[in-house]
DSSP file (Angstrom, degrees, kcal/mol; ACC not computed):
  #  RESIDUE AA STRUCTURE BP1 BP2  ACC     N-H-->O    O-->H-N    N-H-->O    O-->H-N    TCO  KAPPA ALPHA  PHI   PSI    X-CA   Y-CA   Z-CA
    1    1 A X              0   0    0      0, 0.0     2,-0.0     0, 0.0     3,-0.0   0.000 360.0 360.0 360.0 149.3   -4.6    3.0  -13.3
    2    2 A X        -     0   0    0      1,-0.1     2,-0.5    19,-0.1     5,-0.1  -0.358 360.0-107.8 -90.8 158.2   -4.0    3.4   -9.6
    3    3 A X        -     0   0    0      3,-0.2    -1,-0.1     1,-0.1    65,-0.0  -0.733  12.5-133.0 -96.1 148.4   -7.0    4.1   -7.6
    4    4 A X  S >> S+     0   0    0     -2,-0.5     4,-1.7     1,-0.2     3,-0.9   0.808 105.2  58.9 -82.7 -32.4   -7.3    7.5   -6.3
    5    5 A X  H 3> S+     0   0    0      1,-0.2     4,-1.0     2,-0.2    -1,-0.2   0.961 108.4  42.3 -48.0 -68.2   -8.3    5.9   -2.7
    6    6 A X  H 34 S+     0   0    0      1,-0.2    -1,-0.2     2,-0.2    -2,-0.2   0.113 104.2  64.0 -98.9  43.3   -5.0    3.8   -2.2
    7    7 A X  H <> S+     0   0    0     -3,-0.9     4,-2.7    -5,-0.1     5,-0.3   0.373 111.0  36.7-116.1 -40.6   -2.8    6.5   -3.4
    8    8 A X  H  < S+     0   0    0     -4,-1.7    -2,-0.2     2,-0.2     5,-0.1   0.435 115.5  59.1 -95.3  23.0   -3.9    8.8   -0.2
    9    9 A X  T  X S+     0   0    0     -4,-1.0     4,-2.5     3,-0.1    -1,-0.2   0.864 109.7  36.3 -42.0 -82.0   -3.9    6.0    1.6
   10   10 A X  H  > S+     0   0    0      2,-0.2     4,-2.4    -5,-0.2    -2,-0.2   0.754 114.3  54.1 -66.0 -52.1   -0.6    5.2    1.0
   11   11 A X  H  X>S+     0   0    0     -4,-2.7     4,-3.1     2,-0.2     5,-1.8   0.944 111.3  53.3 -67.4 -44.5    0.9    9.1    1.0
   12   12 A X  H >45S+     0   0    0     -5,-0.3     3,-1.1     2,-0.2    -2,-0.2   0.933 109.1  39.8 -35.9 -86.7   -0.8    9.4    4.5
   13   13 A X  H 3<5S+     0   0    0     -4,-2.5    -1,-0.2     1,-0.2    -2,-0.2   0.701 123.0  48.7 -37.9 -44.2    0.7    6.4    6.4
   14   14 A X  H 3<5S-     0   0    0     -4,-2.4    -1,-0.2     2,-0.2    -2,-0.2   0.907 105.4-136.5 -62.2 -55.0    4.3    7.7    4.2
   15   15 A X  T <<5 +     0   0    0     -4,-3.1     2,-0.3    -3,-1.1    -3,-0.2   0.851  64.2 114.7  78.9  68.9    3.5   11.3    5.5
   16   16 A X  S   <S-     0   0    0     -5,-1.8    -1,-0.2    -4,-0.2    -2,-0.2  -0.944  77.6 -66.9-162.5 159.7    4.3   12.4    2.0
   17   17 A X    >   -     0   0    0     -2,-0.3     3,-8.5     1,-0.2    -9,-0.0  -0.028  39.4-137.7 -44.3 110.9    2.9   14.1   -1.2
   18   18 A X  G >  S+     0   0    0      1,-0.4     3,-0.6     2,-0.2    -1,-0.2   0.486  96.9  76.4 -63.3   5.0    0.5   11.7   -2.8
   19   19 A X  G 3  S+     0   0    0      1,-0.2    -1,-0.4    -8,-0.0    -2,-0.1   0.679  77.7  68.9 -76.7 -16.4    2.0   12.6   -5.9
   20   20 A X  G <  S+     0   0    0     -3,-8.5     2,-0.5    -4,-0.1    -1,-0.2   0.107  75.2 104.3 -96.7  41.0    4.8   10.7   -5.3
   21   21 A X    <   +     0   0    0     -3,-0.6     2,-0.1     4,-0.0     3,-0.1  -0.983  43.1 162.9-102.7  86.1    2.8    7.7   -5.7
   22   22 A X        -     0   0    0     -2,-0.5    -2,-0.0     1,-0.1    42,-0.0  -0.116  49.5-106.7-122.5-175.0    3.5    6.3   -8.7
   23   23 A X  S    S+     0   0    0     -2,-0.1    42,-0.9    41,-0.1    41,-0.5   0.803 125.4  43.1 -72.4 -56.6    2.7    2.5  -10.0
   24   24 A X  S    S+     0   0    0     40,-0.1     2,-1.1    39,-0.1     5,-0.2   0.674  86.9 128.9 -71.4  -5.4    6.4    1.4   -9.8
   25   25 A X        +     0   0    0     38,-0.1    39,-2.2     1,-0.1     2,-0.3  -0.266  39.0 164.5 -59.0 100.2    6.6    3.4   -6.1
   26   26 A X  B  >  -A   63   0A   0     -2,-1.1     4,-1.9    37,-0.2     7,-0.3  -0.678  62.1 -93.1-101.0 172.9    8.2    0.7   -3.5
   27   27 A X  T  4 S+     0   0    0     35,-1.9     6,-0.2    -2,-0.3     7,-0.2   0.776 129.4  56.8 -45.4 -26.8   10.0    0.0   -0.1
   28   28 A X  T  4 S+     0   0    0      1,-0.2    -1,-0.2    34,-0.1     3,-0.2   0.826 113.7  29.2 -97.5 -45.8   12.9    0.5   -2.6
   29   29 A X  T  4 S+     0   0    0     -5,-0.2     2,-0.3     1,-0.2    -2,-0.2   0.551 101.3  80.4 -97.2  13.9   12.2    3.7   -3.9
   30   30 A X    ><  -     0   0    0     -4,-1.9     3,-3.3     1,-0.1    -1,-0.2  -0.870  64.5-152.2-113.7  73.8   10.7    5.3   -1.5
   31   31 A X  T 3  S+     0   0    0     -2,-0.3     3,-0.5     1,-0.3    -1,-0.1   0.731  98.0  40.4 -17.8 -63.1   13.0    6.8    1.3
   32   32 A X  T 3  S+     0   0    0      1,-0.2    -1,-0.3     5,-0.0     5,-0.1   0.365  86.3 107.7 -99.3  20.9   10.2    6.7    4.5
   33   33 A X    <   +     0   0    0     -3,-3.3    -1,-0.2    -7,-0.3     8,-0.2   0.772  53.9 139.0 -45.5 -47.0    8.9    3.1    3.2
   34   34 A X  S >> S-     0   0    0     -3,-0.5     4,-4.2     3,-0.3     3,-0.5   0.935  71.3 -74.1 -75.9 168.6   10.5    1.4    6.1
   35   35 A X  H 3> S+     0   0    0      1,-0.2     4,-0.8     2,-0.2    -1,-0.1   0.676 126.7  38.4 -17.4 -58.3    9.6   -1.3    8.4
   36   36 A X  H 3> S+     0   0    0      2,-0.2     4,-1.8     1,-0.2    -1,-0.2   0.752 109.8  54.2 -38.9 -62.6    7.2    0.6   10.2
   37   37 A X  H <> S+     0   0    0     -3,-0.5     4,-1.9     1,-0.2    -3,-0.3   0.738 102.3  64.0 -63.2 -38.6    5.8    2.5    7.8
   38   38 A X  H >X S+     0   0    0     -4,-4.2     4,-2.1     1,-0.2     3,-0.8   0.970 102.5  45.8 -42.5 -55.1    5.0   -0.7    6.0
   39   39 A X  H 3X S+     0   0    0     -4,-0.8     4,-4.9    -5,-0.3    -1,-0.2   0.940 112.4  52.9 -66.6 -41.5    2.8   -2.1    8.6
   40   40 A X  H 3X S+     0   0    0     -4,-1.8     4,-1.2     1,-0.2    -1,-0.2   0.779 109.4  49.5 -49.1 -30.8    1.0    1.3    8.8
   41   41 A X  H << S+     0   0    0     -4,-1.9     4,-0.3    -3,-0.8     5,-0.3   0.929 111.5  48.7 -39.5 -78.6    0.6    1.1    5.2
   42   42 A X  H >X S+     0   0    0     -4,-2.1     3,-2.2    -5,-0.3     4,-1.3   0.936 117.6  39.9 -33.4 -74.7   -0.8   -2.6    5.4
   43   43 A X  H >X S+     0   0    0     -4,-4.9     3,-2.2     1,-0.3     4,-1.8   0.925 109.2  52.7 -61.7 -65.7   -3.3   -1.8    8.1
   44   44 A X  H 3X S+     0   0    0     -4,-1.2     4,-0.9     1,-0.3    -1,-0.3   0.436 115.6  43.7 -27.6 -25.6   -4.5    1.2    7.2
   45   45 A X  H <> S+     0   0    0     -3,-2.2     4,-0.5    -4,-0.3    -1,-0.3   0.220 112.4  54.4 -89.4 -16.9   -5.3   -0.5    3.4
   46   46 A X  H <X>S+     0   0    0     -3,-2.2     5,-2.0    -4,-1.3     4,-0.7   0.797 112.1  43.7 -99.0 -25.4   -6.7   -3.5    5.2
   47   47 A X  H  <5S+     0   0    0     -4,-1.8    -3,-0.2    -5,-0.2    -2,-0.1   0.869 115.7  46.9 -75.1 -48.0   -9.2   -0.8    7.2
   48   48 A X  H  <5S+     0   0    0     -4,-0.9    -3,-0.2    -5,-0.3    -2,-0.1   0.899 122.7  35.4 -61.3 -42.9  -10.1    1.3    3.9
   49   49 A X  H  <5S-     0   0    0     -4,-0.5    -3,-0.2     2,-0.1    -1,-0.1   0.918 104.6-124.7 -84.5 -41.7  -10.9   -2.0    1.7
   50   50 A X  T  <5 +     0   0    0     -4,-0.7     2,-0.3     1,-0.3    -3,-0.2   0.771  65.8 138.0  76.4  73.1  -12.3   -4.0    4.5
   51   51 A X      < -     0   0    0     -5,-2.0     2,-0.3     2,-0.0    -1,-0.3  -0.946  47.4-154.1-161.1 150.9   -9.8   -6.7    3.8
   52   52 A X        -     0   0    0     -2,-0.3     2,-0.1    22,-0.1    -6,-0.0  -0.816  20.8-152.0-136.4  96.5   -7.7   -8.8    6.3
   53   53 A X        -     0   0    0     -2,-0.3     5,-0.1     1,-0.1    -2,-0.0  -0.480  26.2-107.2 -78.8 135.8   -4.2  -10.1    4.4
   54   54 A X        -     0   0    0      1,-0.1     4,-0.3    -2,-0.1     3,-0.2  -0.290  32.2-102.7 -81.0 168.4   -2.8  -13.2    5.6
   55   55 A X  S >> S+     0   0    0      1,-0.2     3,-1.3     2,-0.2     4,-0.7   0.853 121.5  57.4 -42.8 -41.8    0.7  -12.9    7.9
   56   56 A X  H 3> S+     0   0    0      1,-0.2     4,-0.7     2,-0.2     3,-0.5   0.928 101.4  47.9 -56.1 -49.1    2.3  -14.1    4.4
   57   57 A X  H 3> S+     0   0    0      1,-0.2     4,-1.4    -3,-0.2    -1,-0.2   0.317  91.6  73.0 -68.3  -7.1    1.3  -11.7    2.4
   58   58 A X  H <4 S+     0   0    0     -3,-1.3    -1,-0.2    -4,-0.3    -2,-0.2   0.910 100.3  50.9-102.1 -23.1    2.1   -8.6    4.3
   59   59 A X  H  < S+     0   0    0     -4,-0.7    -2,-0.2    -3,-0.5    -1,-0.1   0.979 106.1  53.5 -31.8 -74.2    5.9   -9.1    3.6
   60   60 A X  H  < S+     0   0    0     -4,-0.7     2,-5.7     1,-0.2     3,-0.5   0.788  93.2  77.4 -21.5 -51.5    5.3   -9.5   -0.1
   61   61 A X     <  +     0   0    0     -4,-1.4    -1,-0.2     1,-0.2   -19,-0.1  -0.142  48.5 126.8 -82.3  69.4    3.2   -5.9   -0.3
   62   62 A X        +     0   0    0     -2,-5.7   -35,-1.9   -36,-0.0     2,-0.3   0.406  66.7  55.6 -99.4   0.0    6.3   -3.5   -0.2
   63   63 A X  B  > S-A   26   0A   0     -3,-0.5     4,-2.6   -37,-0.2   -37,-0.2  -0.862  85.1-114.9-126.7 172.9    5.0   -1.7   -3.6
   64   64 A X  H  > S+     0   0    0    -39,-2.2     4,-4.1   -41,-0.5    -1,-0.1   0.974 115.8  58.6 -26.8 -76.2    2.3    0.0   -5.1
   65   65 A X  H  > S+     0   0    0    -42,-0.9     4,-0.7     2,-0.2    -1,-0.2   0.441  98.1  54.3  -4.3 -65.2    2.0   -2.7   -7.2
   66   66 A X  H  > S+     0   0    0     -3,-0.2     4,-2.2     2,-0.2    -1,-0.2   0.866 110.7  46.8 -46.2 -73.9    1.5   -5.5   -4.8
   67   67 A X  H  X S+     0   0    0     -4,-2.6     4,-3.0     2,-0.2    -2,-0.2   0.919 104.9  57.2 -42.7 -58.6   -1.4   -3.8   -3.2
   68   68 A X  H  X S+     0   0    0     -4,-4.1     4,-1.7     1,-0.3    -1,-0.2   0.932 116.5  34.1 -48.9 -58.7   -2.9   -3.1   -6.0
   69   69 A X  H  X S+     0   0    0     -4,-0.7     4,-1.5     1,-0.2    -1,-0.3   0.840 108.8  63.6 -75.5 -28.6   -2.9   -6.9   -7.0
   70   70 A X  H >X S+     0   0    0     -4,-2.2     3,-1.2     2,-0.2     4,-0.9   0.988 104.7  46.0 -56.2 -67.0   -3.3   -8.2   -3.7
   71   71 A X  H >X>S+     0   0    0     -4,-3.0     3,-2.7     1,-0.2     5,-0.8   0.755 112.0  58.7 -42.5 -82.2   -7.2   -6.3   -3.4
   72   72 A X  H ><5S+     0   0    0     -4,-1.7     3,-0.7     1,-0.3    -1,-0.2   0.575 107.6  39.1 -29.7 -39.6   -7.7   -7.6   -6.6
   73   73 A X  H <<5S+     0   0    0     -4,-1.5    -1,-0.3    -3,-1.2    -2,-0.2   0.488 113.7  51.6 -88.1   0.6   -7.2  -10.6   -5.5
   74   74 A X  H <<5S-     0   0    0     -3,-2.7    -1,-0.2    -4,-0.9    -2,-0.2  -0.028 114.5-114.5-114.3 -18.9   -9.0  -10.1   -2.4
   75   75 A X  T <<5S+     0   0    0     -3,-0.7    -3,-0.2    -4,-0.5    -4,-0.1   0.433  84.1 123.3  64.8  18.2  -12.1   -8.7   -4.6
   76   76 A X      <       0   0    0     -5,-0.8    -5,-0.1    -6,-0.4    -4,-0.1   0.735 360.0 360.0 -87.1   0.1  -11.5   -5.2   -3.0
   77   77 A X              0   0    0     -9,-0.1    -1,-0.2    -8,-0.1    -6,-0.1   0.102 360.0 360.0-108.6 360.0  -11.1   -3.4   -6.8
């Protein structure tokens, strides 16, 4: 279940309704994902968790999905 945290997170940095925040919600399906917005994404998830994601990794995290499993892996869920 998505955490209620990195769904307005996420809708913020997008500047859209955190309902449209799904599990499966990517850079692909998501219209105002875009380059930018990515990074905003990134930091802005790397500020709330208290997490620092290596230069590799911030490519990879274009979905929900990603994030999610990246904190996990990161110990931030």
């Amino acid at each position: 279940m998505l955490q209620y945290k990195l769904i307005q997170i996420i809708a913020e940095a997008l500047e859209i309704a955190p309902e449209a925040i799904t599990p499966e919600a990517s850079s692909d399906t998501i219209e105002a994902w875009d380059s930018l917005k990515h990074l905003e994404v990134v930091l802005n998830v790397e500020r709330s968790y208290n997490v620092k994601f290596k230069t590799s990794e911030i490519a990879e995290l274009v979905s929900v999905a990603r994030l999610e499993d990246a904190l996990r892996q990161h110990n931030a869920l």
